[in-house]
N, C-alpha and C positions, 0 to 999 in steps of 0.2 A: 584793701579791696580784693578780694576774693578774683582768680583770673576766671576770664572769660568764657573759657571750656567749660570749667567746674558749674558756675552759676548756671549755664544750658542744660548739664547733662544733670544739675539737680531739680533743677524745674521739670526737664524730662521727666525723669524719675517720677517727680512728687504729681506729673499729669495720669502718669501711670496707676499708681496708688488711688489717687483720688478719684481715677477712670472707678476703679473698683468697687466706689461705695454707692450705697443705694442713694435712690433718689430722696433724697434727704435736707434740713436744713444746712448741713455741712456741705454737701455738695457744691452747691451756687458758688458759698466766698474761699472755697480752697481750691476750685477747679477753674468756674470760667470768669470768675475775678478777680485772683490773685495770679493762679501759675500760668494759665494761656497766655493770656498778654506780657506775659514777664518773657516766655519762650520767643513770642514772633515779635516781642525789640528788640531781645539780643540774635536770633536769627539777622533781621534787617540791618542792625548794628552792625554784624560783622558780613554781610552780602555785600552790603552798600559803602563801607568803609576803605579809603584805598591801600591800606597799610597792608603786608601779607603776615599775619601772624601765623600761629598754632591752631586756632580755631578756623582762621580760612584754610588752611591747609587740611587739617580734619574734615571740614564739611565739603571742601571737592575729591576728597581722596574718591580713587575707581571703586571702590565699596556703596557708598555712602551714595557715589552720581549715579551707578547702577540700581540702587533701591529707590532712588528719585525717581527716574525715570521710568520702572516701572511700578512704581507704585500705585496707580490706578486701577492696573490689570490685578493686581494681588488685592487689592481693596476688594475690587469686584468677586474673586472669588475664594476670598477667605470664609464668605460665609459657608458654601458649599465643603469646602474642605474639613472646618470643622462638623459639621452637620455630618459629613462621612466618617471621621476619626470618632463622631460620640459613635453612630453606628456601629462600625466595625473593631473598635478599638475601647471603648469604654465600655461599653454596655455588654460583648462576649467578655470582657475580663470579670465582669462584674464583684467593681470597685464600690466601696461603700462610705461612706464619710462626705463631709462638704470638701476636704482637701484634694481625694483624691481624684475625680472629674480634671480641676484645672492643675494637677500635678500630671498628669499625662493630655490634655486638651492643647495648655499653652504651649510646652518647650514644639512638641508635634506640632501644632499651626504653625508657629514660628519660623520653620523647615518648610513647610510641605505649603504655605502661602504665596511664598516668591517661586518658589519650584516650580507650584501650577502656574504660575499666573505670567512667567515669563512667554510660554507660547501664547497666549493668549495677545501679548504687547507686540509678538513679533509677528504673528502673522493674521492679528486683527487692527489691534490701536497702530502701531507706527505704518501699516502701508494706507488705512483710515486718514490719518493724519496725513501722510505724503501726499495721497490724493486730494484732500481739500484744501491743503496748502498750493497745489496747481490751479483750481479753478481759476481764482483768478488773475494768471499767469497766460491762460492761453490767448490765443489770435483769436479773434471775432472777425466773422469772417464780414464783409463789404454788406451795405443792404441795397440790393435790388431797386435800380428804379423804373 
């Protein structure tokens, strides 16, 4: 049996890949019913298992907790980022081919997605978050009779 790492970061991989293809009859049985589900049991596998192997230790490394945590904020403005990089970056280079767009679009968002999107987590989503995690924490005050 193939270790546990491996089979994650090739179902990764093959979500990646398959991310890529058009909407198509291929899509459905390589993307969201063979690889997705294959990723989030062996995520769950190895969160929920009590053993520490390689692959837990890989999936808490400070890398990996860091892009967890803000990944929502980078979610949120990956689209803006690229949408800047075709502006400024793709289209004054004026690059020609289907290759060349996602040979300077990806490695560049790749970078510049967590980049932006870390201020975004720290001084919108996590004090967001702190404050509604207090509501209901606080005193209520007596009712008047």
């Amino acid at each position: 049996m193939l270790p546990g790492a491996l089979v994650g970061f090739a179902t990764a991989a093959l979500i990646v890949v398959a991310g890529d293809l058009p909407q198509s009859g291929t899509r459905f049985p390589v993307l969201e019913a063979a690889a997705t589900p294959l990723l989030i049991w062996w995520m769950l596998r190895h969160d929920l298992s009590a053993r520490q192997d390689r692959t837990q230790r890989l999936l808490s490394s400070a890398p990996l907790r860091w892009a967890g945590t803000g990944s929502y904020s980078t979610y949120l403005v990956h689209a803006p980022v690229i949408e800047i990089l075709w502006r400024f970056a793709v289209e004054p280079l004026g690059l020609t081919g289907d290759a060349a767009p996602p040979a300077v679009l990806v490695p560049s968002s790749l970078v510049l997605s967590p980049v932006a999107g870390n201020p975004v987590f720290h001084w919108v989503e996590h004090p967001s978050s702190r404050r509604s995690a207090a509501v209901g924490r606080r005193d209520r005050p007596a009712c008047a009779s």
